[in-house]
OpenMM code with the backbone's topology and positions (N, CA, C; nanometers):
from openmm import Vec3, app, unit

residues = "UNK UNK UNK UNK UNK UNK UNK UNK UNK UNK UNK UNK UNK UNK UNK UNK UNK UNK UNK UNK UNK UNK UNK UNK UNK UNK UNK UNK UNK UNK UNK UNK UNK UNK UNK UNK UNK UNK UNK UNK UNK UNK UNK UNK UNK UNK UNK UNK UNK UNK UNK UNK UNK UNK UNK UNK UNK UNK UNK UNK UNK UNK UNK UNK UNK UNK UNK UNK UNK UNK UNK UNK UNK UNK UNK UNK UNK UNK UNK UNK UNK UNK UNK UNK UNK UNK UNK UNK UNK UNK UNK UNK UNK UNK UNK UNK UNK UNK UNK UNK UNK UNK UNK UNK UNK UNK UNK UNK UNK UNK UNK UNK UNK UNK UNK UNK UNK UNK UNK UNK UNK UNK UNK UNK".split()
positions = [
    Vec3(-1.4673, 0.5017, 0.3297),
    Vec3(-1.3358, 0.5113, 0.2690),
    Vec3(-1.2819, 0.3702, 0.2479),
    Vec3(-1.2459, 0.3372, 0.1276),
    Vec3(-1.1582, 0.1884, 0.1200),
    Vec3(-0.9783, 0.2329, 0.1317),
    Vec3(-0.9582, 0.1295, 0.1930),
    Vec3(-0.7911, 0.1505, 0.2094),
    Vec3(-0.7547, 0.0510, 0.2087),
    Vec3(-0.6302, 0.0597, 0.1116),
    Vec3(-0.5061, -0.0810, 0.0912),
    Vec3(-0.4247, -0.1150, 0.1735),
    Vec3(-0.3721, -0.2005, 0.2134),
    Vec3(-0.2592, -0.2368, 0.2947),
    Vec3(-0.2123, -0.3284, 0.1659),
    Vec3(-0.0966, -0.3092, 0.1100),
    Vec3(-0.0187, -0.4156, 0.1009),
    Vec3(0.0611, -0.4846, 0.1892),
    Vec3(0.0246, -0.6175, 0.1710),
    Vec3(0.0660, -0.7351, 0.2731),
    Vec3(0.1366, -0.8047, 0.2527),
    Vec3(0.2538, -0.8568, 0.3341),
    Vec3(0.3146, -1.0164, 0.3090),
    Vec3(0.2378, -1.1421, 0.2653),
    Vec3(0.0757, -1.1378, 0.3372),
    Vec3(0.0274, -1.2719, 0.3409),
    Vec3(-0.1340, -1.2044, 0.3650),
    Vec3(-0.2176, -1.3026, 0.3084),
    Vec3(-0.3491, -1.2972, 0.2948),
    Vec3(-0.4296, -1.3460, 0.4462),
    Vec3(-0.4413, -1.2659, 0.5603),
    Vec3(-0.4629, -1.3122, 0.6921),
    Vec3(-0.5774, -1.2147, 0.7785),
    Vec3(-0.6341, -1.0972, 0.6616),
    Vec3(-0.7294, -1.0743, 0.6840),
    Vec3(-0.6515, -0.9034, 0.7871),
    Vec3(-0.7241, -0.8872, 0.8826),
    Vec3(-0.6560, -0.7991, 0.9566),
    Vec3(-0.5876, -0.8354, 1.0276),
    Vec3(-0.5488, -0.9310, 1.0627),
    Vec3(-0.3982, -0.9645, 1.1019),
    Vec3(-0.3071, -0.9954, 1.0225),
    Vec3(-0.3046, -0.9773, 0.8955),
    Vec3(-0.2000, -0.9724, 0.7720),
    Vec3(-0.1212, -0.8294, 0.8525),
    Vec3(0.0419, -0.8593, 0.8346),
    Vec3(0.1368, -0.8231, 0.8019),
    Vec3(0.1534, -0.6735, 0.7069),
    Vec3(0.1200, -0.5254, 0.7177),
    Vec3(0.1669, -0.4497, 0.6374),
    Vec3(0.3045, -0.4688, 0.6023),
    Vec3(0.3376, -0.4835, 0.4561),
    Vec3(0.4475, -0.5261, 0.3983),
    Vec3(0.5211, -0.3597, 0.3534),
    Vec3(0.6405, -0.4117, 0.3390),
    Vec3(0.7522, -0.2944, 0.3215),
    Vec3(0.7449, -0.1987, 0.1896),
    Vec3(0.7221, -0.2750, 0.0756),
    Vec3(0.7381, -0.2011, -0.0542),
    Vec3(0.6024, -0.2237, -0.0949),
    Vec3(0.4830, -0.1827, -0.1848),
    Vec3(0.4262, -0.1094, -0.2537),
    Vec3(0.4333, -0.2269, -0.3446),
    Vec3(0.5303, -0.2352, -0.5127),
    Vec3(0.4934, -0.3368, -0.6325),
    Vec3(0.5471, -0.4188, -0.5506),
    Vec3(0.6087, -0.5438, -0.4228),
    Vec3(0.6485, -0.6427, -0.4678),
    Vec3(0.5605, -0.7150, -0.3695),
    Vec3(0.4548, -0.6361, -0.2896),
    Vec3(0.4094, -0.6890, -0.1910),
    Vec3(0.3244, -0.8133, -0.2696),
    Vec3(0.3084, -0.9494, -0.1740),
    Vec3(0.2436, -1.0758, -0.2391),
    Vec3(0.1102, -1.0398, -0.2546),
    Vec3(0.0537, -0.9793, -0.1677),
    Vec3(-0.1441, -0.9293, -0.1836),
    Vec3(-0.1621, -0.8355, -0.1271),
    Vec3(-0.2848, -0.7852, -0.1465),
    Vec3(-0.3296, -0.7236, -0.0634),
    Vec3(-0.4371, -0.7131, 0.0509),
    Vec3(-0.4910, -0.6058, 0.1508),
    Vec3(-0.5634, -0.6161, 0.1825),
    Vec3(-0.6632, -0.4935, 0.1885),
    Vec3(-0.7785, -0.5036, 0.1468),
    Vec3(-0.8724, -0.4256, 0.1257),
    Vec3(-0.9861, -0.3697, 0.1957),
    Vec3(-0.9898, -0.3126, 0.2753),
    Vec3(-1.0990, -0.2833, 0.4157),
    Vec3(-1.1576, -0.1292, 0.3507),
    Vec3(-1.3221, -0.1704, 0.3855),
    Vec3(-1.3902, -0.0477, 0.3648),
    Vec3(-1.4371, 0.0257, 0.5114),
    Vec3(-1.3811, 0.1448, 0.5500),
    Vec3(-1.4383, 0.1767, 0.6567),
    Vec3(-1.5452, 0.1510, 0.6862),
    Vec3(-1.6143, 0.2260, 0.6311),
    Vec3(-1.7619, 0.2262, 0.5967),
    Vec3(-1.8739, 0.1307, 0.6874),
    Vec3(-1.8316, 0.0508, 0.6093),
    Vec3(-1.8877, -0.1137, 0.6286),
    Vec3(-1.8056, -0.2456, 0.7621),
    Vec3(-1.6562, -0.2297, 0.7358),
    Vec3(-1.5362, -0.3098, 0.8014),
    Vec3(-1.5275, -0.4004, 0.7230),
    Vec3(-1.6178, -0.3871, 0.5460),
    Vec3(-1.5700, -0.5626, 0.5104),
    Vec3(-1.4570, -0.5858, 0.5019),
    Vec3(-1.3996, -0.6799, 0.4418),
    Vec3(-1.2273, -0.6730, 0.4041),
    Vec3(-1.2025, -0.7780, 0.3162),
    Vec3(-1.1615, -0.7524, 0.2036),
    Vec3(-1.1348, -0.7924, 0.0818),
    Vec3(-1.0101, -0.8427, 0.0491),
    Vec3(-0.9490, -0.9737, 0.0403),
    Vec3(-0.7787, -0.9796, 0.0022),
    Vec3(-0.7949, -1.0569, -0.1447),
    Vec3(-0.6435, -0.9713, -0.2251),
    Vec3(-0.6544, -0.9697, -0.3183),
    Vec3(-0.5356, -1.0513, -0.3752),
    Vec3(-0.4511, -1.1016, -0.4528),
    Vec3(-0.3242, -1.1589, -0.4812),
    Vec3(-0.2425, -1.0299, -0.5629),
    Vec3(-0.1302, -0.9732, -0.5643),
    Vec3(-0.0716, -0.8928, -0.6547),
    Vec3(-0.0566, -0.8899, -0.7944),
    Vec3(-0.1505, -0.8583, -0.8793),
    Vec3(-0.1638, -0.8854, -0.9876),
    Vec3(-0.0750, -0.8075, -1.1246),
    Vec3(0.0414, -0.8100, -1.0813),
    Vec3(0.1720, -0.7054, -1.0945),
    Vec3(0.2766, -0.7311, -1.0419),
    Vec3(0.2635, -0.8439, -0.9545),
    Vec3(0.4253, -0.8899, -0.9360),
    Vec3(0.5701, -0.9112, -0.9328),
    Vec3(0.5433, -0.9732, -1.0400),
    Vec3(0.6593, -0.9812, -1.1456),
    Vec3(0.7367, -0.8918, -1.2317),
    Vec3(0.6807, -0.7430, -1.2043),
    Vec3(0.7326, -0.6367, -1.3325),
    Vec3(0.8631, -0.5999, -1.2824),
    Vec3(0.9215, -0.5242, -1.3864),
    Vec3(1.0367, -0.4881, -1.3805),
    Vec3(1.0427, -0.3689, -1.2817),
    Vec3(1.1603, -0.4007, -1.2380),
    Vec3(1.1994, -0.2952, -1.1388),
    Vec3(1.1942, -0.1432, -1.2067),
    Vec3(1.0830, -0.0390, -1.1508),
    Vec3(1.0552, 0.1054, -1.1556),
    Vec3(0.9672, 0.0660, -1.2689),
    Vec3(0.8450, -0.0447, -1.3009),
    Vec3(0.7780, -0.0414, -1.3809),
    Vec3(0.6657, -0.0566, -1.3310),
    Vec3(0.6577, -0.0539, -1.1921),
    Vec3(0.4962, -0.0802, -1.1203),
    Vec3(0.4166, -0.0281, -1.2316),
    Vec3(0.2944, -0.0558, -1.1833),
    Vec3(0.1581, -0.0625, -1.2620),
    Vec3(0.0498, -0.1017, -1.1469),
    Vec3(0.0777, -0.0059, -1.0239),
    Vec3(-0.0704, 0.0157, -0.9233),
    Vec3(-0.1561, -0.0208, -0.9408),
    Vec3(-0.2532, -0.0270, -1.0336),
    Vec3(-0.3537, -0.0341, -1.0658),
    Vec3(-0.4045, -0.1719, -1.1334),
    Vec3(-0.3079, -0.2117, -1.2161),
    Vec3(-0.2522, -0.3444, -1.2585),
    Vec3(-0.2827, -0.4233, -1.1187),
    Vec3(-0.2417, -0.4033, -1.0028),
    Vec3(-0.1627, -0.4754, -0.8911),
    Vec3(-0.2788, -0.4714, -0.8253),
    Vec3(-0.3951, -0.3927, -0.8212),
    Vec3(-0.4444, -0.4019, -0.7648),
    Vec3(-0.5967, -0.4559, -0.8220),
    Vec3(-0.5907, -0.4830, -0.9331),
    Vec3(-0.7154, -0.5853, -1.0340),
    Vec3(-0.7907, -0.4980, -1.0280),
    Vec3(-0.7596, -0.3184, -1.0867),
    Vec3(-0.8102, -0.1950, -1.0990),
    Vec3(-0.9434, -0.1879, -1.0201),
    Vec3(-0.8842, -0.2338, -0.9061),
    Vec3(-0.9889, -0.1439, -0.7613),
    Vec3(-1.0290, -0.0316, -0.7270),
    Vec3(-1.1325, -0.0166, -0.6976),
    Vec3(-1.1638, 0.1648, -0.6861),
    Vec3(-1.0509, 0.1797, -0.5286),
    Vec3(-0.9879, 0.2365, -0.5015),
    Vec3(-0.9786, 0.2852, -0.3141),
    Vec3(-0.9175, 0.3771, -0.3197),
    Vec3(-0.9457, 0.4722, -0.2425),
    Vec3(-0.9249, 0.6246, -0.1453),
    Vec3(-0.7882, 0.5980, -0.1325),
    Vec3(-0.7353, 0.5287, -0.0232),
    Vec3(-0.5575, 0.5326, 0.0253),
    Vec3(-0.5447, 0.4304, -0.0018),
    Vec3(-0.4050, 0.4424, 0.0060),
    Vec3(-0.2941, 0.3232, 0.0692),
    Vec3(-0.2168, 0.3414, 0.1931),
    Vec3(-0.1671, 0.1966, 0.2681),
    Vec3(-0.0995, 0.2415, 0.3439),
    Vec3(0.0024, 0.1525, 0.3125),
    Vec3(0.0999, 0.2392, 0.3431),
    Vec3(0.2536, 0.1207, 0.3150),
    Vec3(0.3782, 0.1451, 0.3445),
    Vec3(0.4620, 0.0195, 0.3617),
    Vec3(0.6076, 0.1093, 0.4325),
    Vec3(0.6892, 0.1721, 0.3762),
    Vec3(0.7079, 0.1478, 0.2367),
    Vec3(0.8090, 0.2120, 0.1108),
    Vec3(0.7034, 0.1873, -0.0020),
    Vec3(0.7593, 0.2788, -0.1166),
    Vec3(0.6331, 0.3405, -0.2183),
    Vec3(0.7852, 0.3600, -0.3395),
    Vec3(0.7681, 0.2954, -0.4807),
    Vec3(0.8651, 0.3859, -0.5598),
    Vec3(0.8219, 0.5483, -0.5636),
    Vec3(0.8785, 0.6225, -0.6321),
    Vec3(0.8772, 0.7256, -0.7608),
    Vec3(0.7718, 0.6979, -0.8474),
    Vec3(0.7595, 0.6412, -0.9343),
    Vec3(0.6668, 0.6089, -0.9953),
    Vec3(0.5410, 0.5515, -0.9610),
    Vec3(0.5168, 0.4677, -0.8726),
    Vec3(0.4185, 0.3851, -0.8190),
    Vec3(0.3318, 0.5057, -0.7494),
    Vec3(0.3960, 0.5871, -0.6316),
    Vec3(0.3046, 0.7022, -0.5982),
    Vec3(0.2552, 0.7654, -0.7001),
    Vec3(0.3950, 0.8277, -0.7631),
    Vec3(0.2966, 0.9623, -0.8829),
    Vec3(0.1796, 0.9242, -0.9645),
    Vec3(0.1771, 0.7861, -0.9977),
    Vec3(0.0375, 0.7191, -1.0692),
    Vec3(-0.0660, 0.7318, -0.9695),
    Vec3(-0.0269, 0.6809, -0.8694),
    Vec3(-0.1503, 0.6864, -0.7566),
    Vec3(-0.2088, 0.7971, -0.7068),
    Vec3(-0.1307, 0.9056, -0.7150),
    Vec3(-0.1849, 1.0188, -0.7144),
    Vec3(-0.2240, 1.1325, -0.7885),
    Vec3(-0.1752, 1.1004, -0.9354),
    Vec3(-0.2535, 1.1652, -1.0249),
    Vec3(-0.3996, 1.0835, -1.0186),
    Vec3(-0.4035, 0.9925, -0.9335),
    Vec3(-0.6088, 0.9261, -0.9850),
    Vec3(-0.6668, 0.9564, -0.8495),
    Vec3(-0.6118, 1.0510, -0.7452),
    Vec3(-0.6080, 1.1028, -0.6661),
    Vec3(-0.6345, 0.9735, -0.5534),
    Vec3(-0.5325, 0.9076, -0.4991),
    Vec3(-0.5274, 0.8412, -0.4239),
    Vec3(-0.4548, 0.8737, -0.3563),
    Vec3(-0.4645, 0.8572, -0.2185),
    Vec3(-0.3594, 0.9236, -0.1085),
    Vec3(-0.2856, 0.7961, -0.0710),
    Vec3(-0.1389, 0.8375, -0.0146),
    Vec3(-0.0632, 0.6887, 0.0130),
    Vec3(-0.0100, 0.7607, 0.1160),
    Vec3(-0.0024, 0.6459, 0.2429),
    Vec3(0.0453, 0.7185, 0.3513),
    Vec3(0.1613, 0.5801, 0.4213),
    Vec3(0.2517, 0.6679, 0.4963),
    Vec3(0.3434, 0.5357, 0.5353),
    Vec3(0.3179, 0.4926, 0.6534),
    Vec3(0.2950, 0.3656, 0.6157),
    Vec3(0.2579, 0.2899, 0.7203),
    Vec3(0.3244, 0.2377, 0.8536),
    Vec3(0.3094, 0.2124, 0.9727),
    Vec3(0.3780, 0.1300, 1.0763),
    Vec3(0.4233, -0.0119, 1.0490),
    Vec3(0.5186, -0.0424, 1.1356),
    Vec3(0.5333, -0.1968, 1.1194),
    Vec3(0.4385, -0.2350, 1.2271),
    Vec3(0.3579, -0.3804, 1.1735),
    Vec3(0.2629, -0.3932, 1.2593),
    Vec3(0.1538, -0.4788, 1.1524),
    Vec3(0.0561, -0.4788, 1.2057),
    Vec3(-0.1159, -0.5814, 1.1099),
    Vec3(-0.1606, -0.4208, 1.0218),
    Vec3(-0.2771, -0.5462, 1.0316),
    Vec3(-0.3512, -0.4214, 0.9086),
    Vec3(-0.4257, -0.3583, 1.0306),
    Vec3(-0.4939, -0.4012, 1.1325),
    Vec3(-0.5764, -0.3915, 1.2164),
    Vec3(-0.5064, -0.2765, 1.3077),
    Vec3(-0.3792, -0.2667, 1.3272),
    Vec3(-0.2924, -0.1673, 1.4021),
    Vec3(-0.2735, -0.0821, 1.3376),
    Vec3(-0.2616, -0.0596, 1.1763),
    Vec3(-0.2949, 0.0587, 1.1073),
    Vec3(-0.4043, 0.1293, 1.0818),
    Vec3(-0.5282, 0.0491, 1.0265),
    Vec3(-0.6224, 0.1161, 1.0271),
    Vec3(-0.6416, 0.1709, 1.1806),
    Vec3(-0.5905, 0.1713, 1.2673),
    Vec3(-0.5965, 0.2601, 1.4534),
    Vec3(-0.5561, 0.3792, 1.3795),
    Vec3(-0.4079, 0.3436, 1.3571),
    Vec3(-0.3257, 0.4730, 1.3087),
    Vec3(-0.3951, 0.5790, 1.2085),
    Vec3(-0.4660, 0.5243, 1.0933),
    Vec3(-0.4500, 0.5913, 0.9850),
    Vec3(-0.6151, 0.6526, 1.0107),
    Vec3(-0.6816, 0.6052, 1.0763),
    Vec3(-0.8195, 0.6756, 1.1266),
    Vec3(-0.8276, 0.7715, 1.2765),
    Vec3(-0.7074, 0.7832, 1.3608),
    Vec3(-0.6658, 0.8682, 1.3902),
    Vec3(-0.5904, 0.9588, 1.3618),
    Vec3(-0.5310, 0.9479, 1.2419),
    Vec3(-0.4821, 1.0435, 1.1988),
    Vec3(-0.2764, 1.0917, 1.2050),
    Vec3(-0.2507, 0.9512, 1.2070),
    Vec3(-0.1269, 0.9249, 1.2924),
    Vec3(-0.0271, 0.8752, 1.2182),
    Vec3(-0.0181, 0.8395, 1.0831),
    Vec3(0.0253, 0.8014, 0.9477),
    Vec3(0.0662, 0.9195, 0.8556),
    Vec3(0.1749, 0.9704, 0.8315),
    Vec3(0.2167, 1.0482, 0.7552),
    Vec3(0.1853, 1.0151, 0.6491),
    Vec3(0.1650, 1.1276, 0.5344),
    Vec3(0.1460, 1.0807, 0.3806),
    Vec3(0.2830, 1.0794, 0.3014),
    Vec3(0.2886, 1.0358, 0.2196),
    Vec3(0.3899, 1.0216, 0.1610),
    Vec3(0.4388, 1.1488, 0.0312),
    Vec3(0.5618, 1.1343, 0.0557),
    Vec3(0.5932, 1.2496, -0.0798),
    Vec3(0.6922, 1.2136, -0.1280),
    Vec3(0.7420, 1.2870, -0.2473),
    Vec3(0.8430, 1.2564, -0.3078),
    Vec3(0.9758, 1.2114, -0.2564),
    Vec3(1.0075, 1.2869, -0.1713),
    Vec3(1.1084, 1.3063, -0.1076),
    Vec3(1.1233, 1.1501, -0.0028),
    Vec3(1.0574, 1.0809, 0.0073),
    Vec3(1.0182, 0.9415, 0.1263),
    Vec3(0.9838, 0.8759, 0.0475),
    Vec3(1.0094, 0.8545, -0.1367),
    Vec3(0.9805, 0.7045, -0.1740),
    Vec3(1.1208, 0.6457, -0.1732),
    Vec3(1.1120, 0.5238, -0.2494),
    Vec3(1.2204, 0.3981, -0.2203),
    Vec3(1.2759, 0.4338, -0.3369),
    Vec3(1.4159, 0.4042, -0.3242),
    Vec3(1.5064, 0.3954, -0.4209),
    Vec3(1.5927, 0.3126, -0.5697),
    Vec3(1.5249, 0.2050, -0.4780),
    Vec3(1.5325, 0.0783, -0.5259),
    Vec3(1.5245, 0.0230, -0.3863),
    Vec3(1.5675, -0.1370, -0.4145),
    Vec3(1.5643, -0.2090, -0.3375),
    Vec3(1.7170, -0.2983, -0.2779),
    Vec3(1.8158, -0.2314, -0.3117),
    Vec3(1.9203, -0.2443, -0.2620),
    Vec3(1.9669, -0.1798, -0.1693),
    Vec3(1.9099, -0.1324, -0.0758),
    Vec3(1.9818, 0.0020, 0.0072),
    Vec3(1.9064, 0.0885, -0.0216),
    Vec3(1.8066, 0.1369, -0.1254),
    Vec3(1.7787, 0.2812, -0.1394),
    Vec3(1.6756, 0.3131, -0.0762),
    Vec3(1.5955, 0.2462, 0.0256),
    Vec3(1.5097, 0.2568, 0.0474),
    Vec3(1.5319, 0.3963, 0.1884),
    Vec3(1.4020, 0.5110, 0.1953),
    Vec3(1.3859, 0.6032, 0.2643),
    Vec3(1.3235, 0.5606, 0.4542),
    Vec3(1.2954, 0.3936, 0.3785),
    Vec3(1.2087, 0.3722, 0.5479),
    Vec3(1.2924, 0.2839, 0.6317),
] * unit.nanometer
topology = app.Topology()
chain = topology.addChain("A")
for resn in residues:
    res = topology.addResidue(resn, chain)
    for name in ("N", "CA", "C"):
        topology.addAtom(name, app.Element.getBySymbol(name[0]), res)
């Protein structure tokens, strides 16, 4: 299984799971499988607010999940029409999530638990 963490900072599994989904600076990319781990820069950055482009952001990577602390409206529903699961993440590394999210201990995300914006609207 490959799984995303979006991150504050490129530090491998001790990178930082970051709060939001489009504004995170990189990512980080771990294949169960294997344990390699891949970091990436956000290649989607800059877009307009409720214009994510997932896939964009992620330099159209194949991966199974995400994990993360806030997710828009839009940013999930793309991700999961290509059937990617997004689950919300802990505050904590990448290394303390993948614990979580391979035990089974990470809620998935739904409509109802994305972000609002980023003034206050956020669900996490």
């Amino acid at each position: 299984m490959k799984i995303c963490f979006p991150t504050n900072s490129l530090q491998g599994l001790d990178s930082r799971v970051y709060g939001h989904f489009g504004s995170a600076p990189g990512f980080v990319l771990v294949d169960t499988d294997t344990m390699s781990v891949e970091e990436i820069a956000n290649n989607d950055l800059h877009h307009a607010h409720g214009m994510c482009q997932p896939m964009k952001a992620l330099g159209n990577r194949d991966v199974d999940a995400i994990v993360v602390g806030g997710i828009g409206m839009g940013a999930l529903l793309k991700l999961k029409a290509r059937g990617i699961q997004v689950f919300r993440g802990a505050e904590g590394t990448v290394s303390e999530n993948m614990s979580y999210i391979l035990d089974g201990k990470l809620p998935e995300f739904d409509e109802n638990h994305t972000c609002g914006g980023h003034q206050g609207g956020c669900a996490h």
